[in-house]
C-alpha positions as CSV (number, residue, x, y, z in Angstrom):
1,X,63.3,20.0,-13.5
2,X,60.5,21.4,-15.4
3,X,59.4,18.2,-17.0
4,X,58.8,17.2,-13.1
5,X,57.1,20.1,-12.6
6,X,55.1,19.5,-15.2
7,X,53.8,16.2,-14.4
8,X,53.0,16.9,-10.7
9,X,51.2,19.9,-12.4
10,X,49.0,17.0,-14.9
11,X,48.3,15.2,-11.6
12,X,47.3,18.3,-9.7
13,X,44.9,19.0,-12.3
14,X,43.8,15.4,-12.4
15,X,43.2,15.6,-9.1
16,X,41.0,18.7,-9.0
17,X,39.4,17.5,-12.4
18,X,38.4,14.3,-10.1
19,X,37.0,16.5,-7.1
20,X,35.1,18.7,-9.2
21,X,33.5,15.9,-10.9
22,X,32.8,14.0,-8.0
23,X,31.1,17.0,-6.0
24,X,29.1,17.7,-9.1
25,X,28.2,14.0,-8.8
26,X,27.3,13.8,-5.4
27,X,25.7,17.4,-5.3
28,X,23.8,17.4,-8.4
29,X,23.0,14.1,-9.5
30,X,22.6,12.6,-6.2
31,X,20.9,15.6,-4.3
32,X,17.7,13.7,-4.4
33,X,18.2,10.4,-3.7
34,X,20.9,11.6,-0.3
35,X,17.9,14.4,0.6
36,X,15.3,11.4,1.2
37,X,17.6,9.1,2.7
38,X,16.5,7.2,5.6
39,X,19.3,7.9,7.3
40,X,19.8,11.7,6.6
41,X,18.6,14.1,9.6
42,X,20.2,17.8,7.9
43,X,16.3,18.3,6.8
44,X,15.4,18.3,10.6
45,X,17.8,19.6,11.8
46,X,17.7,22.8,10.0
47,X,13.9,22.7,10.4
48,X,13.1,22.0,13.9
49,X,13.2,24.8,15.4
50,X,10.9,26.3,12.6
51,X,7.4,26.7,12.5
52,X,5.7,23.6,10.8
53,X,2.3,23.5,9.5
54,X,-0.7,21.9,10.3
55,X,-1.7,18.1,9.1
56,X,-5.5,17.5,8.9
57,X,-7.6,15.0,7.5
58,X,-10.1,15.3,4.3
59,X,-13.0,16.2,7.4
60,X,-10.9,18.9,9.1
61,X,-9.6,16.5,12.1
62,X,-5.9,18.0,13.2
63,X,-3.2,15.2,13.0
64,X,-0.1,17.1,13.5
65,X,0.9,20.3,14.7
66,X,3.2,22.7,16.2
67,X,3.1,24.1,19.6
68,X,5.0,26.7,21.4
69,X,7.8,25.7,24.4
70,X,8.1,28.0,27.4
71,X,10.8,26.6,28.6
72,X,13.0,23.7,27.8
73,X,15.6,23.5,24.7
74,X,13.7,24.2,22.0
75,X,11.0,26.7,21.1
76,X,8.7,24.3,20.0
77,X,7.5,20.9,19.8
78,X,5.2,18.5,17.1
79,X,2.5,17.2,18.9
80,X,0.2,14.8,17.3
81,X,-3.3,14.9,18.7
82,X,-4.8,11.7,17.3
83,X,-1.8,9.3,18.8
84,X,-1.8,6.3,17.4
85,X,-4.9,6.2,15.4
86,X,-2.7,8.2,12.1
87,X,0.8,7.8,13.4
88,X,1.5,5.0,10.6
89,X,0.3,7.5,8.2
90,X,1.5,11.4,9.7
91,X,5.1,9.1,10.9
92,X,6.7,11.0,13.8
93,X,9.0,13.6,14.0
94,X,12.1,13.9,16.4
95,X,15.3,15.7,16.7
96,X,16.9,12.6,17.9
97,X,15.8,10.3,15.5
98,X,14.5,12.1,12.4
99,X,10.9,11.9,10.8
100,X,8.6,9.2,8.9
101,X,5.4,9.2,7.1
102,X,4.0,12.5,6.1
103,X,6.0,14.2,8.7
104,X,8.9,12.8,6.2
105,X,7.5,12.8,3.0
106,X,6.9,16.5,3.1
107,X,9.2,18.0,6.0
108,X,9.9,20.7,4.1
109,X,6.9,21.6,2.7
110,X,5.9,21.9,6.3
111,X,8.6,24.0,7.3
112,X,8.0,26.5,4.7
113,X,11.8,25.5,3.4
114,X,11.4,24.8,-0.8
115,X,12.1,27.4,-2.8
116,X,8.3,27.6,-4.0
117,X,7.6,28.6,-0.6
118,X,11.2,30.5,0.3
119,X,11.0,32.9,-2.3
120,X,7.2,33.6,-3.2
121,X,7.7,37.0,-3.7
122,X,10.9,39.5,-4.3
123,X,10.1,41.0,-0.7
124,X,10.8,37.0,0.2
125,X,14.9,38.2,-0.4
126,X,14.7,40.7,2.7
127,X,12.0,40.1,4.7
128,X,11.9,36.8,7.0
129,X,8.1,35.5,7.4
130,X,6.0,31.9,8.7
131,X,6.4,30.7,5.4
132,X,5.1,27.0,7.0
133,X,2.0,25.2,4.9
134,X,-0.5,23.0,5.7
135,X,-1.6,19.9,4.6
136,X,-4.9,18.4,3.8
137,X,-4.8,14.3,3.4
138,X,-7.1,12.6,1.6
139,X,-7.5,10.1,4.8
140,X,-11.1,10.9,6.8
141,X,-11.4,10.3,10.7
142,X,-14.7,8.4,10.6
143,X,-13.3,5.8,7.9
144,X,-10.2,5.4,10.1
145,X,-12.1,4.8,13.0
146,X,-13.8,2.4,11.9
147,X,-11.6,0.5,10.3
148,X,-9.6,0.5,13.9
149,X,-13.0,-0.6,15.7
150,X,-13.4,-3.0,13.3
151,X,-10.5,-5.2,13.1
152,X,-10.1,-4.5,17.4
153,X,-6.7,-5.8,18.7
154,X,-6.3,-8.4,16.1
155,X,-3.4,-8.0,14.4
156,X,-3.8,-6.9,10.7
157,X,-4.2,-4.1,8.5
158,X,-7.4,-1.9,6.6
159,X,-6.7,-0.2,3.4
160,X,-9.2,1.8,1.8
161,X,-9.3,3.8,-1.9
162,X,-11.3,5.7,-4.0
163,X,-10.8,3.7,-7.3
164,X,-12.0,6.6,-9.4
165,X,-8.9,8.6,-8.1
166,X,-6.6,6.6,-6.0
167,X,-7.2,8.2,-2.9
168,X,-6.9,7.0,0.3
169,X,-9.4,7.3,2.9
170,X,-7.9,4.7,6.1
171,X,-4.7,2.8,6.1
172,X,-5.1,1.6,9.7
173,X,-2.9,-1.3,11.0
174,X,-2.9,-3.1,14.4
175,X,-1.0,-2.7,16.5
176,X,0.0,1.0,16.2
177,X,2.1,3.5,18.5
178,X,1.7,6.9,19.4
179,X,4.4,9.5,17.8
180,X,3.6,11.8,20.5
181,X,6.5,10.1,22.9
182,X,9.5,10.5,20.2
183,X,8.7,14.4,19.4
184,X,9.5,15.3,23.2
185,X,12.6,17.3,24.5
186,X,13.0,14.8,27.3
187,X,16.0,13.4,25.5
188,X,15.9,10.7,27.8
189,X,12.3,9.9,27.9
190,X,12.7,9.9,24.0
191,X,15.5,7.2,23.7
192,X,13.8,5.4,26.5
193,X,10.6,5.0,23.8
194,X,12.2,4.4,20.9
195,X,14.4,1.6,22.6
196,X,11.1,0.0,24.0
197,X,8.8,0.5,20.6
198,X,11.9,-1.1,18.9
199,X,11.9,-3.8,21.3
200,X,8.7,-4.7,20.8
201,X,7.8,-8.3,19.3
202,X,4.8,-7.0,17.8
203,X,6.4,-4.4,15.6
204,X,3.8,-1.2,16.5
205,X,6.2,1.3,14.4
206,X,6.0,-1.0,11.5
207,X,3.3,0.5,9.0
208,X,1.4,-3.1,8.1
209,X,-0.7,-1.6,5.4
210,X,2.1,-0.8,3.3
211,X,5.3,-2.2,3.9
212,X,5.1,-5.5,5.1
213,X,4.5,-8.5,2.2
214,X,2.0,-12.1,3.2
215,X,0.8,-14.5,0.7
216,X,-2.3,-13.2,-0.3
217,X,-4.1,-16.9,-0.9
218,X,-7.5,-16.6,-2.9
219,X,-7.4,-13.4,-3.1
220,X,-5.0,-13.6,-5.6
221,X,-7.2,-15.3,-8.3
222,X,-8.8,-11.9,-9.0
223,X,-5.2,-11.0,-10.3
224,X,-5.0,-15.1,-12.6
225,X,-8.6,-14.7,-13.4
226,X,-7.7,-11.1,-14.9
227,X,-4.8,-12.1,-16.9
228,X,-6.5,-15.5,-18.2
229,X,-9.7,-12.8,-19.7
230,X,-6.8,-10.3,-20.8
231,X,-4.7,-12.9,-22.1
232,X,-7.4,-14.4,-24.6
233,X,-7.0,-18.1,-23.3
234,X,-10.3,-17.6,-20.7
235,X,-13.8,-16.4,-21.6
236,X,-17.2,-15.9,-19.9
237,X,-18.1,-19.6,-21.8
238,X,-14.8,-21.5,-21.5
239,X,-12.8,-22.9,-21.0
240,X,-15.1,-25.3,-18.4
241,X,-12.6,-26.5,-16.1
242,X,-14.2,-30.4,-15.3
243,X,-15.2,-31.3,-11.6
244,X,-11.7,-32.2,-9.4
245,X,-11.4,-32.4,-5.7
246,X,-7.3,-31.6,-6.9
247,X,-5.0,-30.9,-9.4
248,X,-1.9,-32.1,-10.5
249,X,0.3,-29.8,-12.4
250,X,2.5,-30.9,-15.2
251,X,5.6,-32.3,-14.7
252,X,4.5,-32.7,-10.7
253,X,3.1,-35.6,-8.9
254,X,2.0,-33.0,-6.1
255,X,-2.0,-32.6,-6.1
256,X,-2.9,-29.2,-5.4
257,X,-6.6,-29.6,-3.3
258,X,-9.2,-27.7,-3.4
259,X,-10.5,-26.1,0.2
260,X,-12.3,-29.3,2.0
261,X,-11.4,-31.7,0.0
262,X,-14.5,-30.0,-2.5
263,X,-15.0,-31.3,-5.7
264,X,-15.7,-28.2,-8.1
265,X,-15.2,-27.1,-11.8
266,X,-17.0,-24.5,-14.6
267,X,-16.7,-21.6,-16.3
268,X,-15.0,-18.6,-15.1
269,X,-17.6,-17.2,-12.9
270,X,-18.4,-20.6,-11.5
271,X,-14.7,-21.6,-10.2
272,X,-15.0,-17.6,-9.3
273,X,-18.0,-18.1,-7.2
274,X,-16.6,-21.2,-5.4
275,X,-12.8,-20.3,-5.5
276,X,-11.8,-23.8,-7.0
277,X,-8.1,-24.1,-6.3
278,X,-7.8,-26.9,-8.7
279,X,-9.2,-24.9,-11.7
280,X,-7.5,-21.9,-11.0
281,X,-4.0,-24.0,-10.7
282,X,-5.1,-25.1,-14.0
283,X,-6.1,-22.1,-15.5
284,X,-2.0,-20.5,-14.6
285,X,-0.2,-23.5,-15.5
286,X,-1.8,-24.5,-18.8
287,X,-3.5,-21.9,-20.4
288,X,-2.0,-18.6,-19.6
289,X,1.7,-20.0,-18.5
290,X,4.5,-18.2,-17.0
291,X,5.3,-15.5,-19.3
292,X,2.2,-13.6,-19.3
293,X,1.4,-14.2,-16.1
294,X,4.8,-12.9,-15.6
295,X,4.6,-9.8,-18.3
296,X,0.9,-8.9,-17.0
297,X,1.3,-9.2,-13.2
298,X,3.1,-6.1,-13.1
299,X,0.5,-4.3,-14.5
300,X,-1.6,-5.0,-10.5
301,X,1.6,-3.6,-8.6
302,X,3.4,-6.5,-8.3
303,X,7.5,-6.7,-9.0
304,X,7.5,-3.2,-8.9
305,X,6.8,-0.4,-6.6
306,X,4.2,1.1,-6.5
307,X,3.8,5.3,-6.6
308,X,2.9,5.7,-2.8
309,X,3.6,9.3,-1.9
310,X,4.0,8.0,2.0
311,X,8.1,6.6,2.2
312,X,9.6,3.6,1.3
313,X,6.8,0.9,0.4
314,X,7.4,-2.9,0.2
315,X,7.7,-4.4,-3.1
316,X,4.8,-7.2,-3.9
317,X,6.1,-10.6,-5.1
318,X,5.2,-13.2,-8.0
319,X,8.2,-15.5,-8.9
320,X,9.3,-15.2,-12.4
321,X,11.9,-18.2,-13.0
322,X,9.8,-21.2,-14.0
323,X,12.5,-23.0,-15.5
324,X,12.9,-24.8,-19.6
325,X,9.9,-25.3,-21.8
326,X,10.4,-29.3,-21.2
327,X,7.1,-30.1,-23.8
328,X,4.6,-27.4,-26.0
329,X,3.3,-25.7,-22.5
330,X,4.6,-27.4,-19.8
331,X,7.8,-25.9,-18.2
332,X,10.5,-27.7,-15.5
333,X,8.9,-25.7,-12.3
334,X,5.3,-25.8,-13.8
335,X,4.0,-27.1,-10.4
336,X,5.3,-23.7,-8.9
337,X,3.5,-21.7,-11.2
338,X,0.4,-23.6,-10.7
339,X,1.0,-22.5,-6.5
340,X,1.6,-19.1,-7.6
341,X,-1.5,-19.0,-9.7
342,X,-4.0,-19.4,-6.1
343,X,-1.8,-17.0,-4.2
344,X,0.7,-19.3,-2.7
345,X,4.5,-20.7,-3.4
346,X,6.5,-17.3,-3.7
347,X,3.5,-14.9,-3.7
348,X,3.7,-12.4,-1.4
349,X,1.7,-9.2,-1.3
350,X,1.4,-5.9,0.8
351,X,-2.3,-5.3,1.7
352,X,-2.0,-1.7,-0.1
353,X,-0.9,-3.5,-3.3
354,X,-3.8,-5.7,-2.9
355,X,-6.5,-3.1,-2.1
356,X,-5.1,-1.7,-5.7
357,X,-5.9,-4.8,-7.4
358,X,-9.6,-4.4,-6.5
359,X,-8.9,-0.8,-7.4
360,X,-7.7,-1.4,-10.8
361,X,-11.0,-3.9,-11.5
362,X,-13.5,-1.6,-9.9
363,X,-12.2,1.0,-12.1
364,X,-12.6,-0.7,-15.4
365,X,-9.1,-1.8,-15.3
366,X,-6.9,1.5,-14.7
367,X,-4.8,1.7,-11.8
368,X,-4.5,5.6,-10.3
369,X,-1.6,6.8,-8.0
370,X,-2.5,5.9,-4.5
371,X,-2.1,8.8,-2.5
372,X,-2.6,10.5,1.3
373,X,-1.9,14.1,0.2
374,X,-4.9,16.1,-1.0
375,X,-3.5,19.8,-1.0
376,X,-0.4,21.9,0.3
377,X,-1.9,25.4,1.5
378,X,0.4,28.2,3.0
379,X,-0.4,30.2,5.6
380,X,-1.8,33.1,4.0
381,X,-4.2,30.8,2.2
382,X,-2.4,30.1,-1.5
383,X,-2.6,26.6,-2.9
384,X,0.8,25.4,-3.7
385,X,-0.1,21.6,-4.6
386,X,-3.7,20.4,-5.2
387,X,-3.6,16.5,-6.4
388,X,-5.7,15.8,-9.3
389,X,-6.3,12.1,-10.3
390,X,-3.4,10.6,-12.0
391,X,-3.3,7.2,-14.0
392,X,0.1,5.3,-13.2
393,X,-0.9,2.5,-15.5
394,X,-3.5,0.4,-17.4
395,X,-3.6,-3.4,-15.7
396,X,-6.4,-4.7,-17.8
397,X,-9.1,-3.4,-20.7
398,X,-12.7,-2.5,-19.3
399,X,-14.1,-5.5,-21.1
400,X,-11.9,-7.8,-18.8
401,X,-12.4,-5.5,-15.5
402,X,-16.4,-6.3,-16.5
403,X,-15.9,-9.9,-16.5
404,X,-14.3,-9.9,-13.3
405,X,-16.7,-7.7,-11.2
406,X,-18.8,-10.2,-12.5
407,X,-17.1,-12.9,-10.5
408,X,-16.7,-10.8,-7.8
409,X,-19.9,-10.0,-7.1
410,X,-21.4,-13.4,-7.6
411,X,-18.7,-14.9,-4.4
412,X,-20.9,-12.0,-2.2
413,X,-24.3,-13.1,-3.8
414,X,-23.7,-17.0,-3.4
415,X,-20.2,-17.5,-2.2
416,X,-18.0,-16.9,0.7
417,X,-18.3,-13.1,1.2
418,X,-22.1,-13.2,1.5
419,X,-22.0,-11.1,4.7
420,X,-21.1,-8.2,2.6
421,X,-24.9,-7.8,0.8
422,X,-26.5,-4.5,1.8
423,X,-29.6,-3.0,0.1
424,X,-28.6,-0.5,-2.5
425,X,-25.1,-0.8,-3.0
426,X,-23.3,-3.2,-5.5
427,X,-20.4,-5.1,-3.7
428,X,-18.3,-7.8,-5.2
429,X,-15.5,-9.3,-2.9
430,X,-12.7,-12.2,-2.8
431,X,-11.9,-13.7,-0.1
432,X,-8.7,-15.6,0.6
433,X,-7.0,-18.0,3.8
434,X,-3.5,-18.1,3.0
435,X,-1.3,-21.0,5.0
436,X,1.7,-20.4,7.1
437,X,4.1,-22.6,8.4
438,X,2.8,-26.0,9.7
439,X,-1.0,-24.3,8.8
440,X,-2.0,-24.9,12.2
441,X,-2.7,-20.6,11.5
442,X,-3.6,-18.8,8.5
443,X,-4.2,-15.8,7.3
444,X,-7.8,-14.4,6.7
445,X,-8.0,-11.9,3.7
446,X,-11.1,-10.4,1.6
447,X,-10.6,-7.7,-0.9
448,X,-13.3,-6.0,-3.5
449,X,-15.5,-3.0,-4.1
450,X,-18.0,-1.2,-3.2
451,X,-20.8,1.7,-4.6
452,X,-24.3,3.0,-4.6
453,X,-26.4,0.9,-6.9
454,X,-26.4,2.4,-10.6
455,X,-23.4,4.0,-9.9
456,X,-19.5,3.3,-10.3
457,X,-18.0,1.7,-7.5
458,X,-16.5,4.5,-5.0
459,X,-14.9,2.4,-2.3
460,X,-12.2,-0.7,-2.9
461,X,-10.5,-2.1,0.3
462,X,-8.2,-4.6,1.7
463,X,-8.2,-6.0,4.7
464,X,-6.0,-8.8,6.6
465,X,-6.1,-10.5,9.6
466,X,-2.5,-12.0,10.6
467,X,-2.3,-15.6,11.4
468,X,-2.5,-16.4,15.2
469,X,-1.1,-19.3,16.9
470,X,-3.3,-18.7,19.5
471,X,-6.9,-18.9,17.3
472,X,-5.4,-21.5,15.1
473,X,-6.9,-22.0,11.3
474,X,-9.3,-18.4,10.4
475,X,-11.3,-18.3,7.0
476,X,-11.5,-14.6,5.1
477,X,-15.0,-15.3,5.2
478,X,-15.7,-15.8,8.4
479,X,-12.9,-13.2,10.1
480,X,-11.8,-10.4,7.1
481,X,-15.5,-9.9,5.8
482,X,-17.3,-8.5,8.8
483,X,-14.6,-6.1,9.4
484,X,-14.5,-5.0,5.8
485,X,-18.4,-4.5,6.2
486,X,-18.2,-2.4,8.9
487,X,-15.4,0.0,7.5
488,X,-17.4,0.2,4.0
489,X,-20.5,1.2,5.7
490,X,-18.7,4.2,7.1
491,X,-16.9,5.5,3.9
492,X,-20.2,5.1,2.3
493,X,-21.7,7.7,4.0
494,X,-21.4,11.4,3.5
495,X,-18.0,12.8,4.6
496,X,-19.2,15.0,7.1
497,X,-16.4,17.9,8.2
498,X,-15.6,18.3,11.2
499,X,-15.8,22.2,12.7
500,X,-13.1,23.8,14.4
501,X,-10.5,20.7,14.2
């Protein structure tokens, strides 16, 4: 009898062993991970009926805020002044179907609910205050306007940094949706809007900029170009890559053309200025091959993700399976890598990861954290969070980042992104027209930099026009450069704040 009692007493104990580990499991070393969750509303609903604070731009322009209910179920309501023009950035925030973006990201900074902000002080034990805080982005009004006047109702997407810093200052897609109809206490009303922005074909919730991938064509030969410098295998003087109208890849008897049946060839700068398909193929599949294309990509954002403080960002692509060294640098799938090496096969990008790329050149080859916060401030005016610029990684060494600007800027002084010259400011672009389907549509891209003349460049950008069935074939030169024009114009200028909010 007491043998029996003492093995259900060892399973007992095994089972409360179990328990206790699993809880500490769950509620210690997966606290974080189930907090941020998608799909996990306790945040909210412990905060909605709190105060939250006040989300403004860099120039004082109110995003998000709270404002008292007379009547209804709840005491108050977030209300989002600007509609649609930030709601892929600020997200929206509803009782019935959680929070995204900022309103995510930092729900309970907002709230006044971390334990920074919960227990300040020793009075903080007894006495119950607004302990809500504001937040400053780094985004400015003007930029994002004009980056939404720009690109008009085409669909697409406008990213815009500071390379010195990271900072973001638009991430505008079209089209957009405003937040203000899922923060309502119309229960009805609210499911009624999300089921139709759901609905949608055109995918308004879906924040273009940042989490959605495309093959990012030319473009993508800053990123080759880089690698070929970094790499040792390219120089400014050579290799010279001989006149072709195509290129056949190794192990391939599939020519890869250049753009118009062109014939073109040179050094570095020269297949740069002209964005020779064939020379760039060349350049990936012979002399840099797969693995430090595949080793350095990584270093631009791609096949990992990238340290966005706004949630869940897409993961940029570049294939890394090219198959058995079949001869001394030619490998089974060396026709593939040739693709990926001019922005196509397997390539696919966001247009955030792309405006980091010319980021990471304009800034002598170090990447910094993109970012939309700027500052957490509470209510009596302490800073809890200031950002300071933060380098998440080094893709390339000045010397190469040099070389490439060099490129860069020749394709806006004699090449395809010639609309981009203004007096007094240095500019160096790449344009891109990446195929989709059939190619009876492509995609129209231009990336690069921007900054006063003598100085280092303060602007790098991104922007994308979507492929449209209904336009038919569109070139990055002739579609993506204007509006990228127009929007660096604007963040050229002097931020000018904005009184009052």
């Amino acid at each position: 009898m007491n043998g029996r009692i003492s093995k259900v007493g060892l399973v007992l104990l095994g089972c409360f062993v179990a328990l206790f580990v699993q809880l500490n499991r769950i509620q210690v070393f997966q606290a974080n991970g189930l907090n941020a969750h998608a799909e996990n509303l306790r945040s909210l609903d412990r905060s909605y009926e709190r105060n939250r604070g006040i989300v403004a731009t860099a120039d004082g322009v109110v995003l998000a805020r709270s404002v008292e209910r007379s009547g209804g179920d709840v005491a108050r309501r977030r209300e989002f002044p600007e509609g649609e023009l930030f709601a892929q950035i600020t997200g929206f925030y509803s009782f019935e179907y959680g929070a995204d973006g900022v309103e995510r990201a930092f729900s309970d900074e907002l709230a006044g609910l971390t334990d920074a902000q919960r227990y300040d002080q020793f009075s903080d034990f007894f006495v119950d205050r607004d302990r809500s805080a504001d937040l400053t982005l780094t985004v400015r009004h003007d930029v994002q306007q004009a980056a939404r006047s720009a690109l008009g109702d085409r669909k697409g997407s406008v990213v815009v940094l500071d390379p010195r810093t990271g900072a973001v200052l638009a991430l505008w897609s079209y089209p957009s949706y405003d937040p203000n109809r899922l923060s309502g206490d119309d229960i009805e009303a609210v499911r009624s809007a999300w089921a139709e922005l759901n609905a949608d074909a055109q995918q308004p919730m879906l924040g273009r900029a940042y989490r959605e991938r495309y093959p990012p064509g030319s473009t993508f030969k800053v990123v080759t170009g880089a690698i070929g410098v970094q790499s040792g295998a390219i120089t400014a003087l050579g290799p010279v890559f001989p006149m072709a109208s195509s290129y056949t890849p190794p192990a391939s008897r599939n020519p890869i053309s250049n753009f118009g049946g062109m014939s073109c060839g040179g050094t570095l700068v020269e297949v740069f200025t002209v964005s020779c398909n064939s020379a760039f193929a060349q350049m990936g599949a012979e002399y840099i091959g797969p693995a430090k294309m595949v080793s350095t990509v990584g270093g631009f954002g791609f096949n990992t993700t990238v340290p966005f403080d706004l949630p869940s960002p897409a993961i940029s692509v570049f294939p890394v399976q090219y198959g058995a060294e079949i001869s001394p640098g030619v490998y089974e799938d060396s026709a593939r890598l040739a693709q990926a090496s001019i922005g196509q096969n397997d390539v696919a990008a966001t247009p955030l990861t792309m405006a980091v790329v010319a980021a990471a050149i304009a800034n002598d080859g170090a990447v910094m954290n993109p970012h939309v916060l700027q500052r957490i401030e509470s209510r009596d005016g302490k800073v809890l969070f200031e950002r300071f610029p933060t380098r998440w990684q080094r893709a390339v060494s000045p010397a190469t980042a040099a070389l490439i600007r060099q490129g860069m800027a020749a394709v806006v002084s004699q090449g395809t992104a010639s609309a981009l010259t203004m007096d007094g400011v240095e500019v160096g672009a790449k344009t891109g027209t990446a195929e989709v389907g059939d190619a009876s549509a492509t995609i129209a891209w231009v990336i690069g930099y921007a900054g006063v003349s003598g100085g280092a460049p303060s602007v790098a950008f991104a922007v994308i026009v979507e492929a449209d069935p209904g336009i038919g074939e569109q070139t990055g030169g002739r579609i993506a450069v204007p509006i990228a024009r127009a929007v660096v114009e604007q963040a050229l200028k002097p931020m000018q704040p904005v009184s009052g909010g």
